[in-house]
mmCIF file as gemmi writes it, N, C-alpha and C atoms, coordinates in Angstrom:
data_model
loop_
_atom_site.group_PDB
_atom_site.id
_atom_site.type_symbol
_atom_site.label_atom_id
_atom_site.label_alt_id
_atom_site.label_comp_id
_atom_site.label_asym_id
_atom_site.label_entity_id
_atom_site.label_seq_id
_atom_site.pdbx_PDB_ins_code
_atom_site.Cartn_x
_atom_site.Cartn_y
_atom_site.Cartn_z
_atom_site.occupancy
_atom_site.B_iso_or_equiv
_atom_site.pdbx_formal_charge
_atom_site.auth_seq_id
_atom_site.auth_asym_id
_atom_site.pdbx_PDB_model_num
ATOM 1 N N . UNK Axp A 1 ? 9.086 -6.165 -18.586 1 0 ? 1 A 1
ATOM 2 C CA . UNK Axp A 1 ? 8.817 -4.993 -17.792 1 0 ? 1 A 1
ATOM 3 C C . UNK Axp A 1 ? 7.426 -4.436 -18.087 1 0 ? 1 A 1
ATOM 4 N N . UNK Axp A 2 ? 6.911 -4.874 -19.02 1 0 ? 2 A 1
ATOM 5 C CA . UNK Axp A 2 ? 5.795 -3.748 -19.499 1 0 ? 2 A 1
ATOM 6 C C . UNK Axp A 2 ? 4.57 -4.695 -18.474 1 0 ? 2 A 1
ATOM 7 N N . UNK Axp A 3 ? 4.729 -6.373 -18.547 1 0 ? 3 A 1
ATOM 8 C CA . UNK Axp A 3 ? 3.782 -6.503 -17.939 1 0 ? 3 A 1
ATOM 9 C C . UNK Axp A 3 ? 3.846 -5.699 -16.04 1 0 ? 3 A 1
ATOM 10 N N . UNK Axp A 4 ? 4.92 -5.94 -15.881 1 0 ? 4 A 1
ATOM 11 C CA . UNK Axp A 4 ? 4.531 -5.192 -14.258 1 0 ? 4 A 1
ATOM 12 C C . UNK Axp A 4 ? 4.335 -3.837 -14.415 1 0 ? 4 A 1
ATOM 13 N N . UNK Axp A 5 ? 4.715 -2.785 -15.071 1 0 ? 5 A 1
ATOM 14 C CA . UNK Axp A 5 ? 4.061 -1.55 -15.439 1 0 ? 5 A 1
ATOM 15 C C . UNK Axp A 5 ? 2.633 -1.572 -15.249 1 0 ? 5 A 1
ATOM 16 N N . UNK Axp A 6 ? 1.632 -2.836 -15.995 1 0 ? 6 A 1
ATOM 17 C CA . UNK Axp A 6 ? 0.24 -2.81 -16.209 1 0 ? 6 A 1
ATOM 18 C C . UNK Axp A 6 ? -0.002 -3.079 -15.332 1 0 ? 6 A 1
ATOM 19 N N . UNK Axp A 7 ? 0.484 -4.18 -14.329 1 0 ? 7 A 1
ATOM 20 C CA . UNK Axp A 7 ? 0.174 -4.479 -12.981 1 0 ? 7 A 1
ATOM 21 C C . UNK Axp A 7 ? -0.205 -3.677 -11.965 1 0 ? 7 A 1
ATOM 22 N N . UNK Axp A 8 ? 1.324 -2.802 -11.78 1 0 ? 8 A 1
ATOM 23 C CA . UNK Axp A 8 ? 1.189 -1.724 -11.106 1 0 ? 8 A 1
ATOM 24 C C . UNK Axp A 8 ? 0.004 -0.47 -11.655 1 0 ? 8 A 1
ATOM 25 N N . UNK Axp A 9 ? -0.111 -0.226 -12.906 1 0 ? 9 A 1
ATOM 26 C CA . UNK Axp A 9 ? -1.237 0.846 -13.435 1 0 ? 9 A 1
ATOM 27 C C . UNK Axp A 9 ? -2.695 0.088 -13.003 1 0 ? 9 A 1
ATOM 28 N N . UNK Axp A 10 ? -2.47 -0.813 -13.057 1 0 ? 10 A 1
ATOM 29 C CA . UNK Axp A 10 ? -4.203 -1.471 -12.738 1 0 ? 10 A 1
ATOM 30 C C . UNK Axp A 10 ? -4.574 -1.28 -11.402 1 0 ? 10 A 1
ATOM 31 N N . UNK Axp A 11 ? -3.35 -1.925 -10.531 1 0 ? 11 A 1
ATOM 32 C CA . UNK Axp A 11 ? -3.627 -1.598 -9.238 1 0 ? 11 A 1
ATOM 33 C C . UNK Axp A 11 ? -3.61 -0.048 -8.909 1 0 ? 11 A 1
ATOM 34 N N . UNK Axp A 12 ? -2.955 0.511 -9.229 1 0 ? 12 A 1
ATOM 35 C CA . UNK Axp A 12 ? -3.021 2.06 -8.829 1 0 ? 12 A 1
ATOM 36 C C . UNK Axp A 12 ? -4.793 2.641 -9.205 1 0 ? 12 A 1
ATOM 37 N N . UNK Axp A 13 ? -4.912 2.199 -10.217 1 0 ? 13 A 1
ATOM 38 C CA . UNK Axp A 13 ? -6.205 2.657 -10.622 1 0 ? 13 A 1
ATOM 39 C C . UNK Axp A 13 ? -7.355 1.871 -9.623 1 0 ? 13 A 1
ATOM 40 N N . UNK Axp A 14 ? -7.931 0.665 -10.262 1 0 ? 14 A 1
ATOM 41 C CA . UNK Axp A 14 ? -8.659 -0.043 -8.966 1 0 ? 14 A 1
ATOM 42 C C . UNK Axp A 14 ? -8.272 0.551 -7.445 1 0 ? 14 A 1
ATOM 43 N N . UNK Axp A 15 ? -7.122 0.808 -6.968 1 0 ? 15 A 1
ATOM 44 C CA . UNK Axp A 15 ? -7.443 0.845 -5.352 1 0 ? 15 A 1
ATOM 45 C C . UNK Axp A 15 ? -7.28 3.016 -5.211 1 0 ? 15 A 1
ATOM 46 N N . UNK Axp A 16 ? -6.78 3.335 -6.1 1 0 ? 16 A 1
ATOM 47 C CA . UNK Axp A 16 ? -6.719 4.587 -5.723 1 0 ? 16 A 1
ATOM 48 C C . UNK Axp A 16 ? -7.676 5.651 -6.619 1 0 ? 16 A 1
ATOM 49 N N . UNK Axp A 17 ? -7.245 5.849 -7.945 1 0 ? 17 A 1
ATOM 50 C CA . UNK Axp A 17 ? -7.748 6.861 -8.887 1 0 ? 17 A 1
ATOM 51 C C . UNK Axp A 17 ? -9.149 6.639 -8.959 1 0 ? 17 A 1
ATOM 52 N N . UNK Axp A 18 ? -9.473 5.063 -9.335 1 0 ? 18 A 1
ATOM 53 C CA . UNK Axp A 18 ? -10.867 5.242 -9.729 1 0 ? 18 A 1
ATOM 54 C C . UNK Axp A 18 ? -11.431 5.748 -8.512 1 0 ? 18 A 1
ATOM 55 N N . UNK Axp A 19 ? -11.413 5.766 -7.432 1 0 ? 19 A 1
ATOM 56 C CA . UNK Axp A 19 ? -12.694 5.538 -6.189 1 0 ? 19 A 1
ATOM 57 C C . UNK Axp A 19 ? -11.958 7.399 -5.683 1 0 ? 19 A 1
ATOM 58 N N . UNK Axp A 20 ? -11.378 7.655 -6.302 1 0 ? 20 A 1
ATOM 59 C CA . UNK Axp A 20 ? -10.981 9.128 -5.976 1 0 ? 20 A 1
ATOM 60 C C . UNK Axp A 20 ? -11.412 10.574 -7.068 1 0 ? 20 A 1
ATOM 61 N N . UNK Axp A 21 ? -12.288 11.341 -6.794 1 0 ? 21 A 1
ATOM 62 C CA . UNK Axp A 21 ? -12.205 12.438 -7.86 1 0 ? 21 A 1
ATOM 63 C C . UNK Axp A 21 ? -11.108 13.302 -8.128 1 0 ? 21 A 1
ATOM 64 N N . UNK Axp A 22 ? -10.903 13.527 -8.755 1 0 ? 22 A 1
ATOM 65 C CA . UNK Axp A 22 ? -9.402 14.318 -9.055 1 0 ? 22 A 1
ATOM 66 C C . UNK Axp A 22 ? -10.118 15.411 -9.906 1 0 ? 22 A 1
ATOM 67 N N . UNK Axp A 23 ? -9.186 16.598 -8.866 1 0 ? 23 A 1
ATOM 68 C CA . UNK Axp A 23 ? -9.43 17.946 -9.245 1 0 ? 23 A 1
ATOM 69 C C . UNK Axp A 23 ? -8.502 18.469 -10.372 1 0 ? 23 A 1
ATOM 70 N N . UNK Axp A 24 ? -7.159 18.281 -10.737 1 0 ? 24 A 1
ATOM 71 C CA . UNK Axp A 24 ? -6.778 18.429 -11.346 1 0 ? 24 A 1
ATOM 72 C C . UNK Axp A 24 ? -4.965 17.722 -11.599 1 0 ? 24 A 1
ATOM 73 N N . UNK Axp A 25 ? -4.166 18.254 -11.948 1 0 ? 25 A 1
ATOM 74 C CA . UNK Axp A 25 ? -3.014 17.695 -12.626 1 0 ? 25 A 1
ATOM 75 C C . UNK Axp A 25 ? -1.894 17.395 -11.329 1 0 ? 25 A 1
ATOM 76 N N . UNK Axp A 26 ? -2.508 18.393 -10.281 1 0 ? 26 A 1
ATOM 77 C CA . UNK Axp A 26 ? -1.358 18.476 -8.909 1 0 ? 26 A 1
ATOM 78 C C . UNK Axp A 26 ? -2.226 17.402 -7.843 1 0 ? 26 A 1
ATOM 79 N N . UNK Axp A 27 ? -3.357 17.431 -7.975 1 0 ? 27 A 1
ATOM 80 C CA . UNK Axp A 27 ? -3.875 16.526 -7.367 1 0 ? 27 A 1
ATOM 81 C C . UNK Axp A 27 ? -3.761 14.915 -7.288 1 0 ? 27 A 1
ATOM 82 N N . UNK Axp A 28 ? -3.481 14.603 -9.04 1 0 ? 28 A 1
ATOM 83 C CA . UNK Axp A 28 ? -3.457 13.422 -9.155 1 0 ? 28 A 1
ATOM 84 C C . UNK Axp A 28 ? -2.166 13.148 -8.624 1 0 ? 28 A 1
ATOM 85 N N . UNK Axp A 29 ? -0.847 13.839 -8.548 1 0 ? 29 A 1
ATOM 86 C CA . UNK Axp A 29 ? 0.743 13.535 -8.912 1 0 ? 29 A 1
ATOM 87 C C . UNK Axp A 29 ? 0.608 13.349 -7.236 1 0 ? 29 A 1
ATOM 88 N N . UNK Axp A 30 ? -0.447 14.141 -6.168 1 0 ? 30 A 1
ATOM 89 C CA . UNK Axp A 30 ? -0.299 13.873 -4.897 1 0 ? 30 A 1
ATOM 90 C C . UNK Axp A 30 ? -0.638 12.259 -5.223 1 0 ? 30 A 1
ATOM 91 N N . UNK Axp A 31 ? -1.928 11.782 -5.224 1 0 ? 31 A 1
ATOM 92 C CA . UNK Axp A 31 ? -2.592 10.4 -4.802 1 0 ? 31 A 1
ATOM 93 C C . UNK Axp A 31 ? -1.631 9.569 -5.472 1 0 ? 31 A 1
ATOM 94 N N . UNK Axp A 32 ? -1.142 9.669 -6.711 1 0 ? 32 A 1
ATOM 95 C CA . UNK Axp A 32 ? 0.051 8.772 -6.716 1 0 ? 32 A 1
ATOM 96 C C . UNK Axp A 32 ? 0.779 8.693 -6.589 1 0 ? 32 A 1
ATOM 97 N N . UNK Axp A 33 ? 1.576 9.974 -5.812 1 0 ? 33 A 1
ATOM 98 C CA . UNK Axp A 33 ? 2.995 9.622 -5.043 1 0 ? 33 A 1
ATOM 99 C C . UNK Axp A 33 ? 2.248 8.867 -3.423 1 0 ? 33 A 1
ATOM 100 N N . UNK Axp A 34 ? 0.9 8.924 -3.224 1 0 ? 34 A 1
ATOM 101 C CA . UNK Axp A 34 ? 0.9 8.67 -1.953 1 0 ? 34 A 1
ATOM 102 C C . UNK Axp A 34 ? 0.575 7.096 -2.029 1 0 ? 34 A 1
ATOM 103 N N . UNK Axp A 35 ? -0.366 6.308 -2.838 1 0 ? 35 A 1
ATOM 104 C CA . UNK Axp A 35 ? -0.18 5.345 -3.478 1 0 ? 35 A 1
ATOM 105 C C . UNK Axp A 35 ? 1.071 4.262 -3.745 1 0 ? 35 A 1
ATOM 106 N N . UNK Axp A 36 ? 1.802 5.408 -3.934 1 0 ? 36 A 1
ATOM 107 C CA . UNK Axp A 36 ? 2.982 4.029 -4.556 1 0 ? 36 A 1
ATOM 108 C C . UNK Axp A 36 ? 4.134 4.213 -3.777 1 0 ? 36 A 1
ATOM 109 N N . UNK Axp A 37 ? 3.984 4.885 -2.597 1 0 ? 37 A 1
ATOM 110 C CA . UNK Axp A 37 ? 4.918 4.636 -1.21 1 0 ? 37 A 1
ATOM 111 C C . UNK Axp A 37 ? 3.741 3.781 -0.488 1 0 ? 37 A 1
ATOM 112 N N . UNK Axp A 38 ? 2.46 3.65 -0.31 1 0 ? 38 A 1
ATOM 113 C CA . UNK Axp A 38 ? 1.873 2.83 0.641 1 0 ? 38 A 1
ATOM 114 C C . UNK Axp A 38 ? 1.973 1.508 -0.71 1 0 ? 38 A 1
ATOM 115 N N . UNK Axp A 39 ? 2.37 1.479 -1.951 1 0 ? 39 A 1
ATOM 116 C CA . UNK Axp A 39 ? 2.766 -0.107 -2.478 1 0 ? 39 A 1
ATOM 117 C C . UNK Axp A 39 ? 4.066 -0.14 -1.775 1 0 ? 39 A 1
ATOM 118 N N . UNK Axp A 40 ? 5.034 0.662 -2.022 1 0 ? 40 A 1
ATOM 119 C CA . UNK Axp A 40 ? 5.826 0.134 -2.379 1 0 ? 40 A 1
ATOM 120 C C . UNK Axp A 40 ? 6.782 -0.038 -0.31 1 0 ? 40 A 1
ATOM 121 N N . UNK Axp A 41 ? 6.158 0.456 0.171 1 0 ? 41 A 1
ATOM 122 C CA . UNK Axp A 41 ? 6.567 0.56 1.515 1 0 ? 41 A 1
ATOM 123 C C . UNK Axp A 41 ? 5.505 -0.576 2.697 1 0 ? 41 A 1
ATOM 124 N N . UNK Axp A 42 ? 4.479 -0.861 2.383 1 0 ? 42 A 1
ATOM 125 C CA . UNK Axp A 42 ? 3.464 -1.665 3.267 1 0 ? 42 A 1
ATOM 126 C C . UNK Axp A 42 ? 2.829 -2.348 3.232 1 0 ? 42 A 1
ATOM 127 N N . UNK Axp A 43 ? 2.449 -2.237 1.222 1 0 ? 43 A 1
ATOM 128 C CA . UNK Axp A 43 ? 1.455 -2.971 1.155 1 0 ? 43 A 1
ATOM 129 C C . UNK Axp A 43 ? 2.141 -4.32 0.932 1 0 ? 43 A 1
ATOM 130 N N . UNK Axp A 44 ? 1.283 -5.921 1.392 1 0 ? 44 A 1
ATOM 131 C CA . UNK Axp A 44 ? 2.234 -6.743 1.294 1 0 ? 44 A 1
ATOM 132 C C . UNK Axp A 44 ? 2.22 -7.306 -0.295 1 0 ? 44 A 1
ATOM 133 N N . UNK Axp A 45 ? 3.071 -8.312 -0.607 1 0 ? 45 A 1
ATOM 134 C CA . UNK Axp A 45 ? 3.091 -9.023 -1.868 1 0 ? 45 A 1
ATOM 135 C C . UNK Axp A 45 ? 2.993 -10.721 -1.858 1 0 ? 45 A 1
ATOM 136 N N . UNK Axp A 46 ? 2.381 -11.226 -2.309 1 0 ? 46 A 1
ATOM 137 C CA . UNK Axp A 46 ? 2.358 -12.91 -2.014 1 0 ? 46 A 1
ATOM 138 C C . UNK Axp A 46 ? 3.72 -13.61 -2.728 1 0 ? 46 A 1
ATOM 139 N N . UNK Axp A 47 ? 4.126 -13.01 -3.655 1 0 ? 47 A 1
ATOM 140 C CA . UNK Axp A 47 ? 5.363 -13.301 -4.34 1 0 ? 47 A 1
ATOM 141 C C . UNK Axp A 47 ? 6.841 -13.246 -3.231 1 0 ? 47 A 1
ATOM 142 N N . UNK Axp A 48 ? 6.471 -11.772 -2.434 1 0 ? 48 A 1
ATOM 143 C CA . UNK Axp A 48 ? 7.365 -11.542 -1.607 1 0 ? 48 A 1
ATOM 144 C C . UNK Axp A 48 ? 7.119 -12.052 -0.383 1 0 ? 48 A 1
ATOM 145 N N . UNK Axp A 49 ? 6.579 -13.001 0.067 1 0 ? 49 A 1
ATOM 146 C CA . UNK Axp A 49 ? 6.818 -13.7 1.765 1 0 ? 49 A 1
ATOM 147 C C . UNK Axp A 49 ? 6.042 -12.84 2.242 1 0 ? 49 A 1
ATOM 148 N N . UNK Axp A 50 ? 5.222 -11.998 1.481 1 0 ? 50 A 1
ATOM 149 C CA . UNK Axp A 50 ? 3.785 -11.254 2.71 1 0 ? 50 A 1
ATOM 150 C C . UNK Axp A 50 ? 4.441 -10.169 3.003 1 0 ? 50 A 1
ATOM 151 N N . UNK Axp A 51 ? 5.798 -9.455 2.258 1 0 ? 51 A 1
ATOM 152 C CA . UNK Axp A 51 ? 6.885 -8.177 2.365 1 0 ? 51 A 1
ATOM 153 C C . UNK Axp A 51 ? 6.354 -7.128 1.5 1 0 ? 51 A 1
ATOM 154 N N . UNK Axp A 52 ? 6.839 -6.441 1.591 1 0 ? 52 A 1
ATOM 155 C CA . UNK Axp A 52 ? 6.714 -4.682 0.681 1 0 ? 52 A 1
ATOM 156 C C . UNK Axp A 52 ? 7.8 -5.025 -0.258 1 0 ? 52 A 1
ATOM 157 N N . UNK Axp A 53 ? 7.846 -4.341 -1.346 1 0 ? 53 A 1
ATOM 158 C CA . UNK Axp A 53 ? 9.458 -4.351 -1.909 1 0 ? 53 A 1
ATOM 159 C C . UNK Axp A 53 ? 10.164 -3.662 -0.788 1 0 ? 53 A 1
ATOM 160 N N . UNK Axp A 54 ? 9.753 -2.78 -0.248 1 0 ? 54 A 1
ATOM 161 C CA . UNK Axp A 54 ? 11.225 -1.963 0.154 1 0 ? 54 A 1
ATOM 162 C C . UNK Axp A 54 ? 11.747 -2.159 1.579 1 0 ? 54 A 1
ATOM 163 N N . UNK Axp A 55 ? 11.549 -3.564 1.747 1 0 ? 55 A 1
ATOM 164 C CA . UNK Axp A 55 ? 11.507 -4.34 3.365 1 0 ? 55 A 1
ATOM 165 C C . UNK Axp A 55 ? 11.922 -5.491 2.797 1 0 ? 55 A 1
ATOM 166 N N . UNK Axp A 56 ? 12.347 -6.224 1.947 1 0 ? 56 A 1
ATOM 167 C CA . UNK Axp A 56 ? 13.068 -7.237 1.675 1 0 ? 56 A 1
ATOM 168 C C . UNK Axp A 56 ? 14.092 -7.878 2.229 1 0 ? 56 A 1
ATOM 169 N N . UNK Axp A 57 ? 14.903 -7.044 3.211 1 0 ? 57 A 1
ATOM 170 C CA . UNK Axp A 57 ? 15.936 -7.353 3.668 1 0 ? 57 A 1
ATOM 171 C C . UNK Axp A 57 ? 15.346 -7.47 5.325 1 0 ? 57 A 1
ATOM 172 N N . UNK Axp A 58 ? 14.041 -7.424 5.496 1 0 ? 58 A 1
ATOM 173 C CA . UNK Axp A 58 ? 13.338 -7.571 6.999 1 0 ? 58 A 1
ATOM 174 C C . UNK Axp A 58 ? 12.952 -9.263 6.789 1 0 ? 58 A 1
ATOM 175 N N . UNK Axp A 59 ? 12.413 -9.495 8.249 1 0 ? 59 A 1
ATOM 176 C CA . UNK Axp A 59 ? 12.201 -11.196 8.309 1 0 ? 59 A 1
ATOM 177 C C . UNK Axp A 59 ? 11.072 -10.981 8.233 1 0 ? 59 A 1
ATOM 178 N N . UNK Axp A 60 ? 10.207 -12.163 7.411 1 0 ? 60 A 1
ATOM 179 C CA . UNK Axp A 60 ? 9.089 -12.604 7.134 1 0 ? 60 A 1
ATOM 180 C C . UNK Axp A 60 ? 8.036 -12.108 8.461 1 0 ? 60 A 1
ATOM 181 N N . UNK Axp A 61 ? 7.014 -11.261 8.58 1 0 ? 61 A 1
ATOM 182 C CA . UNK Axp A 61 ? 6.171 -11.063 9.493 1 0 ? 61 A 1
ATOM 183 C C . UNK Axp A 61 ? 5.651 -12.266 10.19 1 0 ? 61 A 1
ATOM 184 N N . UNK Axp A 62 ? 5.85 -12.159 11.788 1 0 ? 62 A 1
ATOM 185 C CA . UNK Axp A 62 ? 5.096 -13.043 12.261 1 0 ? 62 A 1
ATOM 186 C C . UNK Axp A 62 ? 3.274 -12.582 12.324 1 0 ? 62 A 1
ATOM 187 N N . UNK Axp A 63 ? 3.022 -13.649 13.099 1 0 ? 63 A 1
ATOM 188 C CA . UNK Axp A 63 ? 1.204 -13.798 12.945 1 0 ? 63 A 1
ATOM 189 C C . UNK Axp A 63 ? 1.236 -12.96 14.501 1 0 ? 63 A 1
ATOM 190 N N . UNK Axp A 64 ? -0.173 -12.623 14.448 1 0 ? 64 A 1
ATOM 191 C CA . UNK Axp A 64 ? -0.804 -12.071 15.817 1 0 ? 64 A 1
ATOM 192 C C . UNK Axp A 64 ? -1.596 -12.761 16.233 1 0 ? 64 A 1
ATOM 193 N N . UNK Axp A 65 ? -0.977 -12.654 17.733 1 0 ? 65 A 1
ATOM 194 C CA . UNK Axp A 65 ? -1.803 -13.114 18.615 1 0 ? 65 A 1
ATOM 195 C C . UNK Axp A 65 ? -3.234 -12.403 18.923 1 0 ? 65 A 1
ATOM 196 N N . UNK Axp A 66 ? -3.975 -13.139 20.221 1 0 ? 66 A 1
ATOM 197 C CA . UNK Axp A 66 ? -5.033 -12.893 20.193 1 0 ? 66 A 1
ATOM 198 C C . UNK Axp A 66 ? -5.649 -11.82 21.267 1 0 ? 66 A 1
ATOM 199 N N . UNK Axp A 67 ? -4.211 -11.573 22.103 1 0 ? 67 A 1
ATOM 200 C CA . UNK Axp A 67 ? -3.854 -10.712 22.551 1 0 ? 67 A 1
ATOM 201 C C . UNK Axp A 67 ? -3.037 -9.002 22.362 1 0 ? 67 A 1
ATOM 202 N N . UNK Axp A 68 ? -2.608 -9.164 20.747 1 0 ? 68 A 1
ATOM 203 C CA . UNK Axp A 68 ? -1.836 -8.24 20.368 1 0 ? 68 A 1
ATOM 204 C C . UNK Axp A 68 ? -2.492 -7.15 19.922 1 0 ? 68 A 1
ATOM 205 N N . UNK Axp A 69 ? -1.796 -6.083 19.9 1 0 ? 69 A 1
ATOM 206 C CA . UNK Axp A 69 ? -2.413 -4.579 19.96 1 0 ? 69 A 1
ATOM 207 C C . UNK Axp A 69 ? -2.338 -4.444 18.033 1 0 ? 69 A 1
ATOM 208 N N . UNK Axp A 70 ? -3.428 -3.846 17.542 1 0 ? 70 A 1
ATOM 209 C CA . UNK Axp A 70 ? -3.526 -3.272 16.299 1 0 ? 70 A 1
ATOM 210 C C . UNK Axp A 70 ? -3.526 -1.817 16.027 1 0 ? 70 A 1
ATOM 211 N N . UNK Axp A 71 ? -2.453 -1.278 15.295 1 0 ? 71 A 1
ATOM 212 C CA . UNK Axp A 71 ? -2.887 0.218 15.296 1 0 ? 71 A 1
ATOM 213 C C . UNK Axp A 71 ? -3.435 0.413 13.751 1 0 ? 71 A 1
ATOM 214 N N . UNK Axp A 72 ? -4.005 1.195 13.325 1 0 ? 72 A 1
ATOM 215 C CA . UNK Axp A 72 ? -4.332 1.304 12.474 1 0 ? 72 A 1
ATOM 216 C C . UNK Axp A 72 ? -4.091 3.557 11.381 1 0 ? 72 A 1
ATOM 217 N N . UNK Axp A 73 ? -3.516 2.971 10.232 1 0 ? 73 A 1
ATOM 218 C CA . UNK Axp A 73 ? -3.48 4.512 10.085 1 0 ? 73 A 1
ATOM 219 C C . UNK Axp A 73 ? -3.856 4.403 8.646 1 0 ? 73 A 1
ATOM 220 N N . UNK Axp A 74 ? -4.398 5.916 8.34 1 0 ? 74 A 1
ATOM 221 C CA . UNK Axp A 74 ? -5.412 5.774 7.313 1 0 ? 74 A 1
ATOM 222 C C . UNK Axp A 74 ? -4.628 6.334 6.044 1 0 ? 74 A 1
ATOM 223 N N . UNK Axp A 75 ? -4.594 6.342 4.711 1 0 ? 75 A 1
ATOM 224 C CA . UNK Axp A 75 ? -3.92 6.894 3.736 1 0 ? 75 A 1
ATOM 225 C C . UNK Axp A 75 ? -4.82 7.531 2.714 1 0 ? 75 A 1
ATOM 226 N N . UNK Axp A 76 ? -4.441 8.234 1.697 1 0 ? 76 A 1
ATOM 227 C CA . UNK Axp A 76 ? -5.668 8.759 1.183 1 0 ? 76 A 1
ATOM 228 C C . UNK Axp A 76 ? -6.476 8.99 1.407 1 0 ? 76 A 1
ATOM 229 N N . UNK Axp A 77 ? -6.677 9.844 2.806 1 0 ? 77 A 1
ATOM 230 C CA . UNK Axp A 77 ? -8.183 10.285 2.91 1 0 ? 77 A 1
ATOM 231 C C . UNK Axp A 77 ? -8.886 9.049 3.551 1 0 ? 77 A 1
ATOM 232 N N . UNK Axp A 78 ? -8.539 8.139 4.221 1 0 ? 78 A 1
ATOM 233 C CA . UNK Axp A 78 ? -8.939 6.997 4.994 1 0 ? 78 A 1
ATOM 234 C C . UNK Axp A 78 ? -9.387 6.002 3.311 1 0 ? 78 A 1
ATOM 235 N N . UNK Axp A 79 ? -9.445 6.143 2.693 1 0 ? 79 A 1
ATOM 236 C CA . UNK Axp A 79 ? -9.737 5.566 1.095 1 0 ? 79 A 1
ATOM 237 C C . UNK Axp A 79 ? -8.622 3.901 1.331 1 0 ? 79 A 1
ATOM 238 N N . UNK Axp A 80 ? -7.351 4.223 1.892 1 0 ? 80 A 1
ATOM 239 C CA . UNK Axp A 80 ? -6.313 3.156 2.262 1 0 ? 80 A 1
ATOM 240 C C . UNK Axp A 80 ? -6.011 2.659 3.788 1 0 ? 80 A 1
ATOM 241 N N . UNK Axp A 81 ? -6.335 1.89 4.082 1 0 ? 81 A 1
ATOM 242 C CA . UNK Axp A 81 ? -5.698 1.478 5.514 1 0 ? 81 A 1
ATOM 243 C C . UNK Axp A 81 ? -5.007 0.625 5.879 1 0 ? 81 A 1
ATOM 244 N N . UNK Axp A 82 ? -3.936 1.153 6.561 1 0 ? 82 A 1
ATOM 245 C CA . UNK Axp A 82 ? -2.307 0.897 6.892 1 0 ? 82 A 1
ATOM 246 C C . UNK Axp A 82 ? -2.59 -0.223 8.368 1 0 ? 82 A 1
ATOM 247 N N . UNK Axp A 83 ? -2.606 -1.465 8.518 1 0 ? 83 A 1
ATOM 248 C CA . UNK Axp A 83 ? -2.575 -1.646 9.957 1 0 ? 83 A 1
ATOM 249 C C . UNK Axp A 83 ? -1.045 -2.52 10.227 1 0 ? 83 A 1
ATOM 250 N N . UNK Axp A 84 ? -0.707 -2.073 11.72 1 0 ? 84 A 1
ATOM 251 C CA . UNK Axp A 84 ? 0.819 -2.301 11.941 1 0 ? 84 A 1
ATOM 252 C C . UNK Axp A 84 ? 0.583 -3.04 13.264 1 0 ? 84 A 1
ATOM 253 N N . UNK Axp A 85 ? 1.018 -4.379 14.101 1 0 ? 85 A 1
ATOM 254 C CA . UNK Axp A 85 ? 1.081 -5.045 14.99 1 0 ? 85 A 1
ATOM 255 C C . UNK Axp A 85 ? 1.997 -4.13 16.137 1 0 ? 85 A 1
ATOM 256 N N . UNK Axp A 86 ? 1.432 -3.681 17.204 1 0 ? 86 A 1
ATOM 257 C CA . UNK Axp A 86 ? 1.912 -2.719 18.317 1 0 ? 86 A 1
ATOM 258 C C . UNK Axp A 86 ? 2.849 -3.857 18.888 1 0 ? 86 A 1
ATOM 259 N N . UNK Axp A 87 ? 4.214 -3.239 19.729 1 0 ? 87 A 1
ATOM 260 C CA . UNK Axp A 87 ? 4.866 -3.964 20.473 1 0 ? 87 A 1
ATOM 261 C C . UNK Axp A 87 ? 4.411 -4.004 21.322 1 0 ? 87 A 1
């Protein structure tokens, strides 16, 4: 367990804390609750079939076409970006 703890702390840091100033103690507890719902809800995993953990029980994402609509939504302050294949 401790190694995915570091995993997860490294990544939290590299993609969120470092590139963010933090004002203080309520600030940070925001960026990492907002952080580790965009891990743990979107961002994908190569371990997991290109899934979130908390989509495991969804089917493997198909590919886009060259025709398909992209939406895009921003997290942290646009710092993260969410993109989702439009129906």
């Amino acid at each position: 367990m401790n190694s995915i703890a570091e995993r997860w702390i490294g990544s939290c840091r590299c993609e969120a804390t470092d590139r963010t100033l933090i004002t203080g103690q309520r600030h940070l507890h925001l960026v990492v609750n907002e952080y580790a719902q965009h891990y743990n809800q979107h961002r994908p995993h190569r371990s997991l079939g290109q899934r979130p953990p908390g989509r495991l029980t969804t089917p493997e994402p198909c590919l886009a076409s060259d025709k398909a609509a992209i939406s895009r939504r921003d997290r942290l302050g646009g710092l993260i970006h969410e993109y989702k294949q439009v129906a």
